[in-house]
N, C-alpha and C positions, 0 to 999 in steps of 0.2 A: 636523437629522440630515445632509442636502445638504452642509451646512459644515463639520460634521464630520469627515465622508467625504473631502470634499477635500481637509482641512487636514491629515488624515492620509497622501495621497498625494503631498501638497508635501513633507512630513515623508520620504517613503521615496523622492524622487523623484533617488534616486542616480545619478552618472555611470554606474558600472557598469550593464550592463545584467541581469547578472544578482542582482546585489544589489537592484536596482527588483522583482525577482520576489522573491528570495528574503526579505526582510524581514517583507515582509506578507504572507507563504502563514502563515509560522514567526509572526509575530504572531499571525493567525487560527489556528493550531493549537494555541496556549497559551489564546487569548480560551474559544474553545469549548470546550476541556476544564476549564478556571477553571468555568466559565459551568455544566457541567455536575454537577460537581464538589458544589458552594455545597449544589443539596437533595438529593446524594446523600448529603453527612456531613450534613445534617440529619436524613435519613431514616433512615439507617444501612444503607443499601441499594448495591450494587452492579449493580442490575436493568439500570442503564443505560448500564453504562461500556463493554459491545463496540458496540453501536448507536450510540452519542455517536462512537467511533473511528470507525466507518463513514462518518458524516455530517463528521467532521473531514476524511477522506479525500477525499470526492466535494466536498467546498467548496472545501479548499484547488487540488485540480485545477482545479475552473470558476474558481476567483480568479485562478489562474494565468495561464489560455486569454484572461480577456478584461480583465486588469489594462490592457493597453497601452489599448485601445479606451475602457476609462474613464476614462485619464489624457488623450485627445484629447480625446473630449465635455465634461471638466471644465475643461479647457484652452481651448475655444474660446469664442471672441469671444461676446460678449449679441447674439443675434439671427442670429448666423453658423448656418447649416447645422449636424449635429449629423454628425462618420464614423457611416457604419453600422456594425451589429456585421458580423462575416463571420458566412457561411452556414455550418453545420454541413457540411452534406449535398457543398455543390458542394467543401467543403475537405478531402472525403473521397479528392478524384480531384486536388488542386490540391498542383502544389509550393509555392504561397504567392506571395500578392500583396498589395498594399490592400488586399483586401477577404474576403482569404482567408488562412486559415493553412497552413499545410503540413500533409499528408496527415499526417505521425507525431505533430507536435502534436498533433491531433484523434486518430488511434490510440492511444498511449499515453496521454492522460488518459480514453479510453473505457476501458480496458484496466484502469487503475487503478479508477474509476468501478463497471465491471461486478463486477470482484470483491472491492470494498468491500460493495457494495450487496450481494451471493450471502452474503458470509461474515457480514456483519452482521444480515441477516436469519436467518439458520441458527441464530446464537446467542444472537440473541434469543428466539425461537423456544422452542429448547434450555430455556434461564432461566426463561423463562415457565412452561414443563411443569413446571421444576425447583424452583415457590415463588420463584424469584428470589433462589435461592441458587447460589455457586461458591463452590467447596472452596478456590480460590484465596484466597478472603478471607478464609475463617477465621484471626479472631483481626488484623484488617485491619479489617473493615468498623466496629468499634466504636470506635474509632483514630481521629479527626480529622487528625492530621497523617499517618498514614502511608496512611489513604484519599485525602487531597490527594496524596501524593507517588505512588502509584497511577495517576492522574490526570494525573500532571506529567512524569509516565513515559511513560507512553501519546501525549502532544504532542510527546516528543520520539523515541518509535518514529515516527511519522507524519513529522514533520520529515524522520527521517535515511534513512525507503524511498522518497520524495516527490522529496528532489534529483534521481536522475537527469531524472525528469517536468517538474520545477520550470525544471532548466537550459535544456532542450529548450523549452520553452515560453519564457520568455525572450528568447530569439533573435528576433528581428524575421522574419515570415514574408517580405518581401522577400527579406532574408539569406538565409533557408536557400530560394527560390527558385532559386539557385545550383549546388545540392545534385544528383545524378545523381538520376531520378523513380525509383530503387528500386536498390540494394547486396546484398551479401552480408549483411552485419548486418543488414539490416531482416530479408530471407528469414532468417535463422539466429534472430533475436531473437522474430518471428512465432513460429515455429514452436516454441520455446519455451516461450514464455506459454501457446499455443494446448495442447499436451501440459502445460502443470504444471497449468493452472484444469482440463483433462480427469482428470488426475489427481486431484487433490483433491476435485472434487467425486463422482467416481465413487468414492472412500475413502469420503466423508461422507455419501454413499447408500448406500453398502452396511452401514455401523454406523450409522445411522437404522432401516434396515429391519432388522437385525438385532436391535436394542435392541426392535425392534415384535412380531417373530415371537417375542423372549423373554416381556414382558408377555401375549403372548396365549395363553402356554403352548407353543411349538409347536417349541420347543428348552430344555433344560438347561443349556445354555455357559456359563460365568461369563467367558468372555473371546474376543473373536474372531479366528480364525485362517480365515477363507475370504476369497474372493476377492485384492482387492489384501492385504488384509492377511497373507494366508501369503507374500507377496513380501515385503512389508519389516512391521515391529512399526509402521511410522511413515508409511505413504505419504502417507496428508494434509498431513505437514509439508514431506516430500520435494516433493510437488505445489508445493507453496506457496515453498519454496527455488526451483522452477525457473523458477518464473513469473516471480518476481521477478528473474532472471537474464536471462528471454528482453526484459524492461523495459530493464534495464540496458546490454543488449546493442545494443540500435537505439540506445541515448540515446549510447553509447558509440564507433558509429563515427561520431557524426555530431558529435560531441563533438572526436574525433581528429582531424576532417577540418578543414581550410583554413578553412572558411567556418562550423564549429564553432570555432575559436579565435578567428575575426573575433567572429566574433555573442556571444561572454558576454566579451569583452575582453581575452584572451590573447594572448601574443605568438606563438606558434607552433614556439617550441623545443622541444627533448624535454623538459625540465621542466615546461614549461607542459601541453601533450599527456600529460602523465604525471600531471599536480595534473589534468587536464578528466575524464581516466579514472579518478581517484579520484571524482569525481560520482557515477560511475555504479556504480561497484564497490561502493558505502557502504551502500548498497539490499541486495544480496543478502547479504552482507557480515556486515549486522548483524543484517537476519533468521535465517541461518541461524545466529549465535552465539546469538541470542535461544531459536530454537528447542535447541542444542546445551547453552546454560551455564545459562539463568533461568528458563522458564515453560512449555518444549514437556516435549520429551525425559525432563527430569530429574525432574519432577512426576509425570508420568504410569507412568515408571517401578516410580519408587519407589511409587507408591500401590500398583501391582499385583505388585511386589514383595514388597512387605507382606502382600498377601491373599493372592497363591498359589505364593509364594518355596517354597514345600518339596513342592508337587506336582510331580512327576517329570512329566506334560503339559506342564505348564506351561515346566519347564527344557527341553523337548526341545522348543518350542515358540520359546524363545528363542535354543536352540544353533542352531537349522536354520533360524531367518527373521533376515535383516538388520536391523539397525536403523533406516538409513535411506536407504540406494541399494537401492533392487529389486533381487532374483535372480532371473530368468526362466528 
């Protein structure tokens, strides 16, 4: 397995320094959903394809963080000393060294990490109460090929919200050493994330408990219009568009910067700085088209459209709450 391993990071072991990262994140993204894929069309089951994305999410980030460190240890001499890994904890406070990564490396793949693991649990969860059914799949899950592509779909959502995290990691923690210990885009990007994971999970709490107090009798409601949800029909998504924005945003001035075009092999032109900001722009980008054109928005809509399209609550409920920017 050892030779394997290795003979796979000879194989990826690109001048670029961000194609050494981005190869084998996007390999591992396709492996594990292949991988997961195999006995869910055997099963005919979809039980495990948001958990499978979560666990794609939180691996491809650690594969990222400590690729470099594995290509020294396999790199070095029989008998030589082994690099340590760096320390989590001390890289929390470190612009990067030998032995450490820079503080954003470690922030943003916790960032991505935390809210894989929250939203993966939550839907699993979900599934579980639900028999291990999603409406999503009807007329999917009995499909061999279009359960694969399901699947094949999902490695390449992960992929394309992953670059900004993937490039940022990349960089040699030396490199970004370089870097000011904290910018305007880090604060603007923080605080970001910080307010959309607030958001969404406080959406996702509040239609949990709502779904609870319905089964226990303790409301009538066939659709929720309290808390975040009388601000927008959609705040979990919105949550979820901004996180991924305040992600994007740190990877993106650091991406612009001098020692962001040194570090993934750019020249430093306005083209170049313009192709490093498309990295990070791809993330928000594509979730939010995700959410706007294929599986958020338009699914959800329509389902409840369906059921309560001709109650007059109902329209007065959709004229007066936005779709998906809050009205406060």
């Amino acid at each position: 397995m050892a030779s394997i391993f290795n003979s796979l990071l000879q194989a990826t072991n690109f001048r670029n320094a961000f194609l050494r990262t981005l190869v084998p994140s996007i390999g591992l993204a396709f492996g594990l959903q292949v991988a997961t894929a195999i006995p869910s069309i055997a099963f005919q089951t979809e039980r495990f394809f948001d958990i499978s994305g979560s666990v794609t999410y939180i691996s491809c980030a650690a594969l990222s963080l400590y690729l470099p460190t594995l290509r020294a240890r396999f790199a070095a001499a029989p008998g030589a000393p082994l690099p340590p890994f760096p320390s989590l904890l001390q890289s929390l406070t470190s612009k990067g060294g030998l032995n450490a990564w820079n503080w954003r490396q470690v922030l943003l793949s916790a960032a991505v990490t935390f809210w894989a693991a929250r939203l993966g649990s939550f839907l699993f969860k979900r599934i579980t109460a639900d028999d291990g059914k999603d409406s999503r799949f009807d007329g999917i899950r009995e499909s061999p090929p279009s359960l694969l592509g399901a699947f094949a779909a999902q490695a390449v959502w992960v992929s394309l919200c992953m670059f900004p995290v993937l490039a940022i990691n990349s960089i040699p923690a030396t490199t970004l050493a370089a870097l000011p210990a904290m910018t305007i885009t880090d604060v603007l990007g923080v605080l970001l994330y910080v307010g959309g994971i607030g958001f969404e999970m406080t959406a996702d709490a509040q239609k949990t408990q709502w779904l609870k107090e319905k089964k226990e009798k303790k409301h009538s409601e066939d659709f929720l219009t309290r808390g975040l949800w009388s601000k927008s029909r959609h705040p979990n998504y919105f949550g979820e568009s901004t996180l991924w924005t305040g992600i994007a945003t740190v990877a993106a001035g650091v991406l612009a910067s001098n020692v962001g075009q040194a570090g993934v092999g750019l020249s430093g032109s306005a083209i170049a700085r313009l192709g490093a900001l498309s990295m990070a722009v791809v993330s928000p980008a594509f979730v939010t088209f995700l959410l706007f054109k294929v599986s958020g928005i338009p699914l959800s809509e329509k389902k409840y459209d369906k059921r309560y399209g001709d109650r007059k609550d109902y329209q007065q409920w959709k004229k007066n709450t936005p779709v998906f920017i809050p009205k406060f």
